[in-house]
VOGU-3710 file (C-alpha; in Angstrom, 3 decimals, decimal comma):
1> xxxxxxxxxx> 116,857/148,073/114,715  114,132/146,682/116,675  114,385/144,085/119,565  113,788/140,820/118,075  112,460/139,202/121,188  109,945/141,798/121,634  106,540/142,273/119,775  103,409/143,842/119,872  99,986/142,688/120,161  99,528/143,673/116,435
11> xxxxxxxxxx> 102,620/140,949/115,633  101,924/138,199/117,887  101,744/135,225/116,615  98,799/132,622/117,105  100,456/130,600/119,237  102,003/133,039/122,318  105,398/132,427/122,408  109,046/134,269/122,239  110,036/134,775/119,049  113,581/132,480/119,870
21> xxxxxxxxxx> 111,431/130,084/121,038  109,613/129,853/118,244  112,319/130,027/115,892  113,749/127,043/118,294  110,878/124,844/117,503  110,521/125,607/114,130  114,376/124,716/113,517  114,658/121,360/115,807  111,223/120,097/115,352  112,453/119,683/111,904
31> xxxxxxxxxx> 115,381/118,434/112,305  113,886/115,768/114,937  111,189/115,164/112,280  113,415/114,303/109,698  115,492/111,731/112,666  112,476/110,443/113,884  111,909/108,678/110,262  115,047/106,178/110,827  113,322/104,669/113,727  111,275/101,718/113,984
41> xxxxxxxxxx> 107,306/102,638/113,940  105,751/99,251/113,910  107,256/95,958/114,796  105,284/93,945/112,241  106,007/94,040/108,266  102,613/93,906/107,638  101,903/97,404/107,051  103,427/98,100/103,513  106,768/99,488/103,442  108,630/97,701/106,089
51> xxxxxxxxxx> 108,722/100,544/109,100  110,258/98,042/111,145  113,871/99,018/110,316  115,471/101,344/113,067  118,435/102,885/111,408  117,218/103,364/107,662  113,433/105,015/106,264  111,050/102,875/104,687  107,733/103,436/102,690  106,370/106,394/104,044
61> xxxxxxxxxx> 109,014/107,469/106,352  111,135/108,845/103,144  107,841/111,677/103,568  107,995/112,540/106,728  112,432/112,666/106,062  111,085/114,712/103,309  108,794/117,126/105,012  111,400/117,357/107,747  114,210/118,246/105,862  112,168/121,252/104,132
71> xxxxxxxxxx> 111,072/122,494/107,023  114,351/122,504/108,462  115,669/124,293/105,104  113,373/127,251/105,467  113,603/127,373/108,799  117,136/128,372/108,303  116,387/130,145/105,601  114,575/132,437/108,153  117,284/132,437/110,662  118,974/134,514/107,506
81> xxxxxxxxxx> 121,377/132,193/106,935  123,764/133,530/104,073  122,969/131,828/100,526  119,209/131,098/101,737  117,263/134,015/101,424  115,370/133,329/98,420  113,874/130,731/99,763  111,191/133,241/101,469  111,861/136,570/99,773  108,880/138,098/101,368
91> xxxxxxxxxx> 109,479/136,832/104,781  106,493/135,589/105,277  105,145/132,768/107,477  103,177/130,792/105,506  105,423/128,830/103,586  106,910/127,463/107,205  103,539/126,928/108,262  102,379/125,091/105,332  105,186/123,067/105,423  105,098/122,023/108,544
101> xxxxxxxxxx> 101,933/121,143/108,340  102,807/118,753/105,432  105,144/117,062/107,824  102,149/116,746/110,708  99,945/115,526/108,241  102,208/112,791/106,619  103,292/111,646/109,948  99,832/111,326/111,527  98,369/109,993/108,831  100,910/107,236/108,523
111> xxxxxxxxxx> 100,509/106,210/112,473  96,782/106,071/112,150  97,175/104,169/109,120  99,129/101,469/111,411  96,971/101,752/114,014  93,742/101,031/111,711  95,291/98,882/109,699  96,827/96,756/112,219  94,147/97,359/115,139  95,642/99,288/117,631
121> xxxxxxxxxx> 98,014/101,545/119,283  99,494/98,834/120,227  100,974/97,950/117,533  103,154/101,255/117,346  106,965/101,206/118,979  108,091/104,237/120,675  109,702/105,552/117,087  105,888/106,131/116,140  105,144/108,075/119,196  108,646/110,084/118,938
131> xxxxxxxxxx> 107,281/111,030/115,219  103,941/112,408/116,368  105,709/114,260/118,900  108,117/115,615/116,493  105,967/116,325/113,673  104,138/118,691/116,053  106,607/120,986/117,213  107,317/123,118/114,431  104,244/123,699/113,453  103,752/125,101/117,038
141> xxxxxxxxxx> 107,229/126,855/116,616  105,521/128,368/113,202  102,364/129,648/114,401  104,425/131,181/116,976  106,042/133,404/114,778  104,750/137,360/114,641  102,555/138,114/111,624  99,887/141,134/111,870  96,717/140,355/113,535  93,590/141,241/113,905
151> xxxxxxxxxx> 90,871/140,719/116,306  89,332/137,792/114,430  90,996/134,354/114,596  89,551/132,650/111,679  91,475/135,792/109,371  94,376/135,305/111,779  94,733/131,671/110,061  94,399/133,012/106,836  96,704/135,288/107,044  99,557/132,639/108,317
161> xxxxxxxxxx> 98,513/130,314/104,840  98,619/133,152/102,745  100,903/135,006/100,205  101,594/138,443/100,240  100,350/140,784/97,595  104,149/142,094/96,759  107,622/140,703/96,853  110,959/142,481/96,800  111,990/142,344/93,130  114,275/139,202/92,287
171> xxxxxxxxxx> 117,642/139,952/91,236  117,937/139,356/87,800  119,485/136,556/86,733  121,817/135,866/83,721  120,587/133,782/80,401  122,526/130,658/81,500  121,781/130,863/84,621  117,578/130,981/84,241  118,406/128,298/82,466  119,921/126,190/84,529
181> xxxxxxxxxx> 117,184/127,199/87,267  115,207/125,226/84,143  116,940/122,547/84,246  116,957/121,675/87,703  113,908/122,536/88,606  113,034/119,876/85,136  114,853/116,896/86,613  113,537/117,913/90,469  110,007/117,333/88,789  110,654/114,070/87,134
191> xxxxxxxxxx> 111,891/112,839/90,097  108,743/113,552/91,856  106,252/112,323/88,833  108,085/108,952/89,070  108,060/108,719/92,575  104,500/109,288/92,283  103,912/107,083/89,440  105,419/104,230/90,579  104,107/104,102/94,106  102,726/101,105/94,538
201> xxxxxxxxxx> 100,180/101,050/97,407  97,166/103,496/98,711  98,590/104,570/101,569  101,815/105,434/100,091  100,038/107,431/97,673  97,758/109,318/100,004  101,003/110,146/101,814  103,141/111,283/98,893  100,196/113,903/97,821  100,101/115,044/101,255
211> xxxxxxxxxx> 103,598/116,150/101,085  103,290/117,338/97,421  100,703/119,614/97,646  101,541/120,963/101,102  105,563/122,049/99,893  103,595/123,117/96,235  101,433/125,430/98,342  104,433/126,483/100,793  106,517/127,272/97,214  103,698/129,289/96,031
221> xxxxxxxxxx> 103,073/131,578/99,858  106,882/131,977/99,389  106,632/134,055/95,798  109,133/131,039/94,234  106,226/130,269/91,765  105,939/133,509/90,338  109,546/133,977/90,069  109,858/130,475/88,150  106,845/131,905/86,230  109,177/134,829/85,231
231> xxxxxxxxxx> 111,830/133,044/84,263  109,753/130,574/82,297  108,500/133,556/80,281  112,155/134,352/79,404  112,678/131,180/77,922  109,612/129,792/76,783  111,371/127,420/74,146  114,058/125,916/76,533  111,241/125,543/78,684  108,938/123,612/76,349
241> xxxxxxxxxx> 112,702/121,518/75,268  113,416/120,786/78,766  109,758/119,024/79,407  109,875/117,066/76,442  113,532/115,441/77,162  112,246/114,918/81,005  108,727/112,936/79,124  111,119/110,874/77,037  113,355/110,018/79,723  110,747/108,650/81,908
251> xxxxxxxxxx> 110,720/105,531/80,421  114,466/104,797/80,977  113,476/105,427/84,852  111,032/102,751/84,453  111,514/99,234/85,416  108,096/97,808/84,720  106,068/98,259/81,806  102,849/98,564/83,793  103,764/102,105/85,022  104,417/103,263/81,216
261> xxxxxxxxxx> 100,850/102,079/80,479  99,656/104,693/82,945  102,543/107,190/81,073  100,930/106,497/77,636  97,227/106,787/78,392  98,111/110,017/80,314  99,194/111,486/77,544  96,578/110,572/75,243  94,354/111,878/77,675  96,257/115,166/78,238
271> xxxxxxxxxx> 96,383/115,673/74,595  92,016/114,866/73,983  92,243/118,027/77,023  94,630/120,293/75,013  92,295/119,889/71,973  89,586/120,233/74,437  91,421/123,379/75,852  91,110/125,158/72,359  87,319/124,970/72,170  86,621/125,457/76,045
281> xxxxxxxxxx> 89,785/127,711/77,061  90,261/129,940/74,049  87,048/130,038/72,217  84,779/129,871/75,651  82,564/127,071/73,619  80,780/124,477/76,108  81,395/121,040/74,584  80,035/118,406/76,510  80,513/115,633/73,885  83,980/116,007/72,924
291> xxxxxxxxxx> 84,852/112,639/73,845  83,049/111,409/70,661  85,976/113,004/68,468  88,051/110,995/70,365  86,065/108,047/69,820  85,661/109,272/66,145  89,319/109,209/65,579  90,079/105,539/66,885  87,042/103,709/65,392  88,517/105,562/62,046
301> xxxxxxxxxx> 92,131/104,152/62,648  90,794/100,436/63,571  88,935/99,883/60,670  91,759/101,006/58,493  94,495/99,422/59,864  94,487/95,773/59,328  91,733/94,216/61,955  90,173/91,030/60,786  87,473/92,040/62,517  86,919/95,348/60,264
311> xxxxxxxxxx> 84,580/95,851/57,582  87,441/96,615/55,417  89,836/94,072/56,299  91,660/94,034/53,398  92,941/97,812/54,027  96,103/98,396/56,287  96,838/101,858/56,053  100,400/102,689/57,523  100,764/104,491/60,523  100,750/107,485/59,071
321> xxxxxxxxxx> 98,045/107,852/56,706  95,945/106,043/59,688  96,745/109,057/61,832  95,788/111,395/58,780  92,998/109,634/58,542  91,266/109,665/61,990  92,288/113,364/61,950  90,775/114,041/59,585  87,406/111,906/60,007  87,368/114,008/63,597
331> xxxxxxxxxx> 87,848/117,216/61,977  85,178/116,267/59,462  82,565/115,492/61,902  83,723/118,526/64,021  82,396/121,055/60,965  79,281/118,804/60,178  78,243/119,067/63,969  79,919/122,487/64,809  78,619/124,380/60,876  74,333/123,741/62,692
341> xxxxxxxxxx> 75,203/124,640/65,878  77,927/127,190/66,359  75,083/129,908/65,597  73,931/128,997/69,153  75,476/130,478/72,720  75,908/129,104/76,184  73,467/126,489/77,969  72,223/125,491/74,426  75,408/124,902/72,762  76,001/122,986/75,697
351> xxxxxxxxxx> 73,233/121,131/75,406  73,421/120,227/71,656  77,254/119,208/71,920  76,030/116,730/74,999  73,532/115,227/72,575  76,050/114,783/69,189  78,231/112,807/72,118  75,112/110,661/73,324  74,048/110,109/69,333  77,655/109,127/68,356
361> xxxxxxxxxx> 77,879/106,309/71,424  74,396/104,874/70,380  75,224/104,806/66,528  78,153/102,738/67,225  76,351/100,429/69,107  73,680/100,011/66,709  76,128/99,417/64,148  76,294/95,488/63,786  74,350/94,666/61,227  71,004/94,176/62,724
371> xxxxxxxxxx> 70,136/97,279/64,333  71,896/99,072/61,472  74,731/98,941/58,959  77,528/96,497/59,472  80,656/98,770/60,442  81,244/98,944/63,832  80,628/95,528/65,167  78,358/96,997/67,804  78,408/96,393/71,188  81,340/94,274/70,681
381> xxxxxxxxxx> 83,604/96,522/68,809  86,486/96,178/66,798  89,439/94,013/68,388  92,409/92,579/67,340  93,993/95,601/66,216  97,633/95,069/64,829  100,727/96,710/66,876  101,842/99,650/65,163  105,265/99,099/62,882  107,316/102,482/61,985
391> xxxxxxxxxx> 110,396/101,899/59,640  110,646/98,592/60,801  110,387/98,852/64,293  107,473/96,826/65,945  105,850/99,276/68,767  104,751/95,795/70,102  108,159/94,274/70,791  110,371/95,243/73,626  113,694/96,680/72,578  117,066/96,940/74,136
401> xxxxxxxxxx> 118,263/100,593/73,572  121,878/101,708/75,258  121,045/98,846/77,871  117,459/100,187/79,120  114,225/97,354/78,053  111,490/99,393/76,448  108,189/97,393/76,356  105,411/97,670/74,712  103,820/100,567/76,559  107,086/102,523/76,405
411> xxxxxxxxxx> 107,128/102,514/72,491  103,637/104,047/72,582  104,557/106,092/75,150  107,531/107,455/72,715  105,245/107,748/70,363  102,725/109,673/72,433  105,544/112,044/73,147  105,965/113,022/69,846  102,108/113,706/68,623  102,148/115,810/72,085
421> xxxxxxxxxx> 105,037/117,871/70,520  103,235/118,285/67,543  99,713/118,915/69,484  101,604/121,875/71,294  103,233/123,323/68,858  99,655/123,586/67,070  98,134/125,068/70,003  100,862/127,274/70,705  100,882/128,810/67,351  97,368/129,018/67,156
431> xxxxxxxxxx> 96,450/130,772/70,331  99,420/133,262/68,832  98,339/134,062/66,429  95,944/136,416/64,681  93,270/134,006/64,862  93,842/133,031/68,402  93,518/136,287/69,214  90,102/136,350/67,743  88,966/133,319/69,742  90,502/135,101/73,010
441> xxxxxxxxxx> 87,837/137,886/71,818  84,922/135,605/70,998  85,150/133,966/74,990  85,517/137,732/76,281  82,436/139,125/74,432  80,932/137,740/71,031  79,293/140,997/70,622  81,770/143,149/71,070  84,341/141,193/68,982  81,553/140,976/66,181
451> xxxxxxxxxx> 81,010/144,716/66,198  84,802/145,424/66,246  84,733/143,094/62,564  85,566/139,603/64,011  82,974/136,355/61,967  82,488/135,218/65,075  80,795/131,858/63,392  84,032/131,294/61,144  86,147/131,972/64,003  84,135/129,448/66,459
461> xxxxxxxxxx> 83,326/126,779/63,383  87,537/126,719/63,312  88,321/125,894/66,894  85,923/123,641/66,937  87,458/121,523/64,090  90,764/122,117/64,952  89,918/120,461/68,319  88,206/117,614/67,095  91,346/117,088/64,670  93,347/116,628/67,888
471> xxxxxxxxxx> 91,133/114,635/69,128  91,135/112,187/66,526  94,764/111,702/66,553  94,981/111,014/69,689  92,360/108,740/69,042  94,251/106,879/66,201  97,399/105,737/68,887  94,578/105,228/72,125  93,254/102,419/69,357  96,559/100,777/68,902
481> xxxxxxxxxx> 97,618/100,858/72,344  94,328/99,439/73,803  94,384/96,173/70,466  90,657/96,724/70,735  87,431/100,002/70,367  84,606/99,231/71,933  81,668/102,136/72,411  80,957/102,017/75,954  83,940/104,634/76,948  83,100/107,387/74,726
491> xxxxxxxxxx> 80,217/108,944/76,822  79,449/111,551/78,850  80,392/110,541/82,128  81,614/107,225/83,794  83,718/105,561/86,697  86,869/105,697/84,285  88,408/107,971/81,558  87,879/108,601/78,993  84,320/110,431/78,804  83,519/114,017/78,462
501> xxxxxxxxxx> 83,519/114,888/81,904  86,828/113,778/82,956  88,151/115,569/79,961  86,389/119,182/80,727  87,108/118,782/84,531  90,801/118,203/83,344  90,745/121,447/81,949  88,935/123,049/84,067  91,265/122,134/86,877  94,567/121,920/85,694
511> xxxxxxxxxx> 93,987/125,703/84,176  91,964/127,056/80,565  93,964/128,906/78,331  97,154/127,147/79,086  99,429/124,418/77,700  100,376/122,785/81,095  97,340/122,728/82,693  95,384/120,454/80,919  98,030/117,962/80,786  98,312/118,407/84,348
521> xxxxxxxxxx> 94,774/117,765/85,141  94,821/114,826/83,040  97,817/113,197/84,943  96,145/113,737/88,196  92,567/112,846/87,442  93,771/109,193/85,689  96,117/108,840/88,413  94,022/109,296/91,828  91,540/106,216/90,750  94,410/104,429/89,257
531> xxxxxxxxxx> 96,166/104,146/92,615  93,394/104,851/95,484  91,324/101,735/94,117  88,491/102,653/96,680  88,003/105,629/94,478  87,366/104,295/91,044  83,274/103,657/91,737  83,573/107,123/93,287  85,709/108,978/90,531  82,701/111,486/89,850
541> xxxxxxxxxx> 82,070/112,179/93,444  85,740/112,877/93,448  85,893/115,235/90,867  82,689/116,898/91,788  84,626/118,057/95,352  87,875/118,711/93,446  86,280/121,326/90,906  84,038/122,829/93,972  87,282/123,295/96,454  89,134/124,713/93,000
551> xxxxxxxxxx> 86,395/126,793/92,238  86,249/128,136/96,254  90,098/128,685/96,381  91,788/128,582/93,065  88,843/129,582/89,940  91,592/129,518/87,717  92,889/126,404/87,819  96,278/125,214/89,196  98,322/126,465/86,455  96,548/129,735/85,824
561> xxxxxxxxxx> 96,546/131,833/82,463  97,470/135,328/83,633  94,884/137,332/81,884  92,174/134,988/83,869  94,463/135,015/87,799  93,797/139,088/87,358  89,699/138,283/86,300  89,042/136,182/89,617  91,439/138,466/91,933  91,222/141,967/90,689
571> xxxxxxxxxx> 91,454/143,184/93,691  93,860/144,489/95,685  96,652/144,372/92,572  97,890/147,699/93,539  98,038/147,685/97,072  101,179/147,082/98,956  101,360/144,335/101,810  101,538/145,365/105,570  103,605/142,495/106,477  105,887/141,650/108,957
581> xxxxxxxxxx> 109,631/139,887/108,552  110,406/137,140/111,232  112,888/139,406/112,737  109,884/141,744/113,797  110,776/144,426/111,349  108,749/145,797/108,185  109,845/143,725/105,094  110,489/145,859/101,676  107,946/145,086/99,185  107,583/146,787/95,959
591> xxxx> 104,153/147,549/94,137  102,543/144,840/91,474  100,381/146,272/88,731  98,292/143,781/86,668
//
């Protein structure tokens, strides 16, 4: 075995240092990360989240304890401390680096925070100063560690933040044990949702995504993502089980009903993208006016169910045939529009879907009896839209169930849950099957998948009714939830969801092709202008650099379809990593074929 404290220039790391004294750093700074957050950091309360407390975390401190306390974790894990090895497999340094970055970041950002906020250093106690301090040693402990170099710096940094192409193949693990990895990791993430959820200022926000993405990224350097991925695989129903019981409990974690407003237009959101996600992921159509199926779908629902201000006020549908109905209004106006157009590819499709969404907000709003037939009430839409009753239970009434108060929002939340389950299970068993495969072959090449016998027109026309009939359900609950429809939402773009362009960047960034992703994008793009007010008149500017840094780093989206990862990196898929463990020795990777 090698000497540990030795290494050559070809495994220094960026910062020159011993290797114990980097593993030192790494280690305490940690630790004294983690302590710094139960000292005082400001002496005034009036920087949100009471920092004033020496002896117990408050507001963003619980981040930096966060941060901290990974850091610390994998910092044993390095140290090969028995029962911690899988936390870096690989033994690479990036997921201590990114991590400790995370803790820099939160920490620094919450001391300038005081100090702009408040106006001044001088408004920081020593326990502020103590927490830069300590934030900064381990990441100068983890840039000290070896790692192969080269003679450039800037792909000296990149190779510190970045994941090995091979891992030492995971032990396998037993059927009750993957899942209970399930499980766990399951509650671990609705823990973090409703933290995030129900933060309830900017700052702590800005901090909690901070810390998020940074251990996210470190997870992913360390190869844990792709082992969850594996195991996911293995039990794709559990899986799919587990998520739904964590969505339904997250109203039980919920003590006001504000936070499962933002729950329940999530998910009608997430479920417009999974519709969208058929057309766009699987069929490779453009549609840049989906957001009018959406539209379609509630106007449908409001004028059927019971407004006085309806044309047909005299008709109440029940829930159910309402639903049936705006479904299948959507799915209607998806062949009219798609059965003209479908014929045409790419940047013209495009174009034509972007107009059917401009013609359907415009017809609405002429609709008032003057400027055309009286159905829509115009520009003032239909309000006044009864609260949904199923088997006797009023969606609009809060209800004591085993000793938890569901409000309003919560019911449709419930609610929401459910026509998810149903939207996934139709997308899953579409994209599975033999026509799924066909649309899978249509966004790959239309010529080839003509030649090889595929009616590439049939094939498109049904994806894109299918996803306006999602669409239009969703629609029929987003109607009922909001009492009112009103046409100025349903366009292209705007500073708030819903409008086409929220919905397609959605997609775009939470990942095509897959069932997660788009309900992932969803929850982050309604969230960040829901809680960082400053960025609500700046929402597109906001997405614009989101889908640019995605499309830099990440082209496939943050929860990537496999067929597309291997598109965007094809290479090196065969090639084994030259990396270096933290003990200076060569780690054992295996090969990974696509």
């Amino acid at each position: 075995m090698t000497d540990i404290t030795k290494t050559t220039a070809a495994t220094r790391g960026l910062i020159p240092l011993p290797l114990a004294a980097a593993r030192a750093l790494l280690l305490l700074g940690g630790i004294a990360t983690a302590a710094s957050a139960f000292l005082a950091w400001t002496w005034t309360k009036e920087f949100p989240g009471n920092l004033t407390i020496t002896g117990y975390p408050g507001g963003l401190q619980w981040l930096t304890f966060t941060a901290g306390v990974l850091t610390a974790l994998f910092a044993l894990a390095a140290y090969g401390i028995r029962g911690l090895g899988w936390l870096v497999p690989g033994r690479n340094n990036a997921p201590l680096a990114l991590l400790a970055l995370g803790g820099l970041g939160v920490t620094w950002y919450t001391v300038i925070a005081i100090t702009v906020d408040l106006g001044g250093v001088v408004n920081l106690e020593p326990g502020g100063w103590i927490a830069v301090i300590a934030s900064l040693l381990p990441v100068i402990g983890a840039f000290a560690l070896p790692e192969k170099r080269t003679d450039d710096t800037k792909e000296n940094l990149k190779a510190y933040l970045a994941k090995p192409d091979g891992f030492p193949a995971p032990q396998p693990l037993g059927g009750w044990a993957e899942r209970a990895v399930i499980t766990v990791v399951t509650v671990i993430g609705l823990f973090v949702f409703t933290y995030g959820i129900d933060t309830e200022y900017g700052e702590l926000f800005i901090g909690y995504l901070i810390v998020v993405i940074f251990a996210i990224w470190a997870l992913h350097t360390a190869g844990l993502m792709d082992r969850f991925s594996r195991i996911v695989a293995h039990n794709r129903s559990f899986t799919l089980a587990m998520g739904f019981v964590a969505a339904i409990a997250f109203p039980f974690t919920q003590t006001d009903d504000h936070y499962a407003n933002i729950g329940v237009n999530i998910l009608i959101f997430g479920t417009v993208a999974l519709g969208l996600n058929i057309v766009v992921g699987l069929a490779g159509l453009l549609d840049l006016g989906y957001v009018a199926f959406l539209g379609v779908g509630a106007y449908t629902a409001a004028l059927v169910s019971g407004s006085e201000f309806s044309t047909f006020s005299g008709v109440q549908f029940p829930f159910w045939a309402a639903a049936l109905t705006g479904a299948a209004a959507s799915l209607v106006f998806g062949v009219l529009i798609g059965a003209p157009t479908l014929r045409l590819r790419g940047d013209y499709l495009a174009i034509v879907t972007l107009g059917f969404g401009e013609i359907f907000r415009i017809a609405v709003n002429n609709m008032d009896g003057d400027s055309g037939p009286d159905i829509t009430n115009g520009p003032n839409g239909i309000p006044s839209i009864p609260d949904l009753k199923l088997f006797g239970f009023n969606l609009g009434e809060s209800h004591d169930i085993g000793g938890f108060t569901l409000g309003r929002f919560a019911n449709y939340y419930l609610l929401m849950v459910l026509i998810m389950a149903i939207v996934v299970l139709v997308y899953t068993r579409a994209a599975d099957s033999r026509i799924g495969r066909s649309w899978i072959a249509i966004r790959e090449d239309e010529t080839a998948a003509t030649a090889m016998g595929i009616n590439g027109f049939r094939v498109k026309l049904i994806a894109f009714a299918l996803g306006a009939a999602l669409a239009g359900l969703a629609g029929t609950v987003s109607a009922h939830v909001t009492y009112s429809v009103v046409p100025t939402p349903y366009q292209f773009a705007g500073s708030t969801p819903p409008n086409s362009a929220f919905l397609l960047a959605a997609v775009v960034l939470g990942g095509m092709g897959t069932v997660a992703g788009p309900i992932l994008g969803a929850a982050l793009l309604y969230l960040l202008p829901e809680k960082l007010v400053f960025l609500q008149d700046k929402s597109l500017l906001a997405f614009g650099v989101a889908l640019i840094l995605l499309m830099r780093f990440r082209p496939e989206g943050i929860i990537a379809n496999r067929r597309q990862q291997l598109e965007f990196h094809e290479t090196g898929q065969l090639d084994v990593p030259d990396t270096t463990t933290l003990t200076g020795e060569p780690a054992a990777v295996t090969k990974t074929g696509a």
